[in-house]
N, C-alpha and C positions, 0 to 999 in steps of 0.2 A: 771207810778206808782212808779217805782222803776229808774227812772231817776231824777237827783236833778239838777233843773233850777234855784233855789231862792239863792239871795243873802245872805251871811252869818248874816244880820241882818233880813231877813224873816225868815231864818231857823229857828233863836233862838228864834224869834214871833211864827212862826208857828208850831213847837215842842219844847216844852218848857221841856217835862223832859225828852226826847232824850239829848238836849242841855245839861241840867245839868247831865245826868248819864255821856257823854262825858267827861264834866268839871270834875266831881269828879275823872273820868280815870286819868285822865292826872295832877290833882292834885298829886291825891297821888303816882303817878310814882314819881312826881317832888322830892314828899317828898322821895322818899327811894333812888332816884338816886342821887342827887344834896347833895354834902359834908358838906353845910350847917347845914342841919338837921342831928335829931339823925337817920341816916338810920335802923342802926340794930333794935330801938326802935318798927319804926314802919311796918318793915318785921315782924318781932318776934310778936307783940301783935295781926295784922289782918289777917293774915295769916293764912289760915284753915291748923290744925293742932289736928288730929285725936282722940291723946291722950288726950290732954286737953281740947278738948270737951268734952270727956268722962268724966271730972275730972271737969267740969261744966263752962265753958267758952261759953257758946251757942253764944254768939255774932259772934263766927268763924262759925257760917253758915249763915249768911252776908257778912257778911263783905270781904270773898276772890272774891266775885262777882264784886267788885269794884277794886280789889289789880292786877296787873299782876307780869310778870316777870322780863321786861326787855320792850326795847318799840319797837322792833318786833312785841312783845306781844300785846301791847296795843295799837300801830296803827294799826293792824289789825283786830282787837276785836272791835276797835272803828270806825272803817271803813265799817264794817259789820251791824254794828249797826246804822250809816248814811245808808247805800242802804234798809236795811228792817224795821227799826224802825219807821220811818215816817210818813208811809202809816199806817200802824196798828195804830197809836196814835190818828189818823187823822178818822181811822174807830171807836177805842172803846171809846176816847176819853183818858184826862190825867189819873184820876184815874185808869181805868180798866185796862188800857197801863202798869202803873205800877204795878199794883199787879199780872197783866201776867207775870211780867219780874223776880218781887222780887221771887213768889211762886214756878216759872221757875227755878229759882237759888238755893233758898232752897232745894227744894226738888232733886235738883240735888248733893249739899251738903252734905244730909242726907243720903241718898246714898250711896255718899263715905264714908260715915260715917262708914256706916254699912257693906257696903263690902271690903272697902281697908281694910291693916294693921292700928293699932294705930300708926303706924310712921308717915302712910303717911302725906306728906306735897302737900296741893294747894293752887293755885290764877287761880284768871280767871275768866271772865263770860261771855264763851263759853258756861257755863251751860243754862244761862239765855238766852244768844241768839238763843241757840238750841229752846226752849221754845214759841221765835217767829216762828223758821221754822213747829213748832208742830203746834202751833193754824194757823198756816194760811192754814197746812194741813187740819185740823176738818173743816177751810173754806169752801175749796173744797169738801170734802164730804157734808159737810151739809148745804154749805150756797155755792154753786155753782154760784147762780149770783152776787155775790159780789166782784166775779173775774173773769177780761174775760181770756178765754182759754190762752191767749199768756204769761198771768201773773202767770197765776200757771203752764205752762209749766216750767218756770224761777225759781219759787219758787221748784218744785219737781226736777227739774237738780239740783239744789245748793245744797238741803237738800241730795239728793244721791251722790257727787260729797263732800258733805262736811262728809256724815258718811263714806266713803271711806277712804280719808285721816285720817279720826279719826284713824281710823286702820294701818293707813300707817308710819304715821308719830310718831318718838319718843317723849317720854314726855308728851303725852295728857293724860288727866284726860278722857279716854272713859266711866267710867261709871258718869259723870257729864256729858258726849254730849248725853249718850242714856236717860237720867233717866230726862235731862234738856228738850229731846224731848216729853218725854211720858209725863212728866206736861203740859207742853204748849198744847200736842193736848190732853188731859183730862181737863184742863180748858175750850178748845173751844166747845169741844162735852157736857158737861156737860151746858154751858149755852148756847149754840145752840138748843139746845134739852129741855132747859125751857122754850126757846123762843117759840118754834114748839108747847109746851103742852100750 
């Protein structure tokens, strides 16, 4: 489930907006890394920035979902999002895939909206990937055969194993990994639970 055997033109067949959430990764790294472009333009305009959301810019709780730091950042974000994106897109299909990922991200945004200072500055969508670790948890609780035990063994080591280093490590945006978690498994319990009704 979580091993990738397909050729890089199956993959891009067989998840098509994994593929492009990828593509736009690594787009707009290019843009703010690569001296070509206006870098500072487009740090400064996508880049979730606390204040000026306040001050009515809402596009910045999108748009850091797609933006990272540095490409550390982003081949690891985007690496993450190859081992668990797949299978999920595969299960709810495209749309649901994304509006798990987008609302995962918002709400992880919003968040820091509301708790950091109006300084803070983020990029990332660690928010939105947490979002996957969330709904594949409400899986397990609610939808048990839709994973065999050795798959959500996998799934709850990483998800404990990744809120770990959230803590560990400097720099993170922790309350986008916990608030990115609690959407995702409130998205799955909420339509798991229609399902069931």
């Amino acid at each position: 489930m979580f091993t990738r055997t397909e050729s890089f033109r199956e993959f891009i067949r067989f998840y098509p907006v994994v593929s492009i959430i990828i593509a736009i990764h690594f787009l707009l790294y290019l843009l703010t890394a690569l001296p070509i472009f206006p870098n500072f333009w487009f740090k400064a305009t996508f880049s979730g920035v606390n204040l000026y959301i306040m001050e009515g810019e809402y596009w910045r709780l999108v748009t850091p979902i797609f933006m990272h730091g540095g490409f550390t950042h982003v081949l690891f974000n985007s690496f993450s999002l190859v081992l668990f994106g797949p299978a999920l897109e595969r299960l709810l299909g495209k749309g649901k895939f994304l509006l798990v990922y987008l609302v995962s991200g918002i709400l992880a945004n919003v968040a820091t909206l509301l708790l950091e200072p109006l300084t803070y500055v983020h990029v990332g969508s660690s928010g939105a990937i947490f979002g996957l670790f969330g709904y594949y948890i409400s899986m397990i609780l609610f939808r048990k055969h839709m994973l065999s035990q050795q798959n959500s063994q996998i799934i709850l080591i990483i998800c404990a194993l990744s809120l770990i280093m959230t803590f560990i490590q400097p720099n993170i945006n922790i309350t986008a990994h916990i608030f990115g978690l609690l959407g995702g498994f409130l998205l799955g319990a909420i339509f798991y639970n229609k399902k069931r009704d």
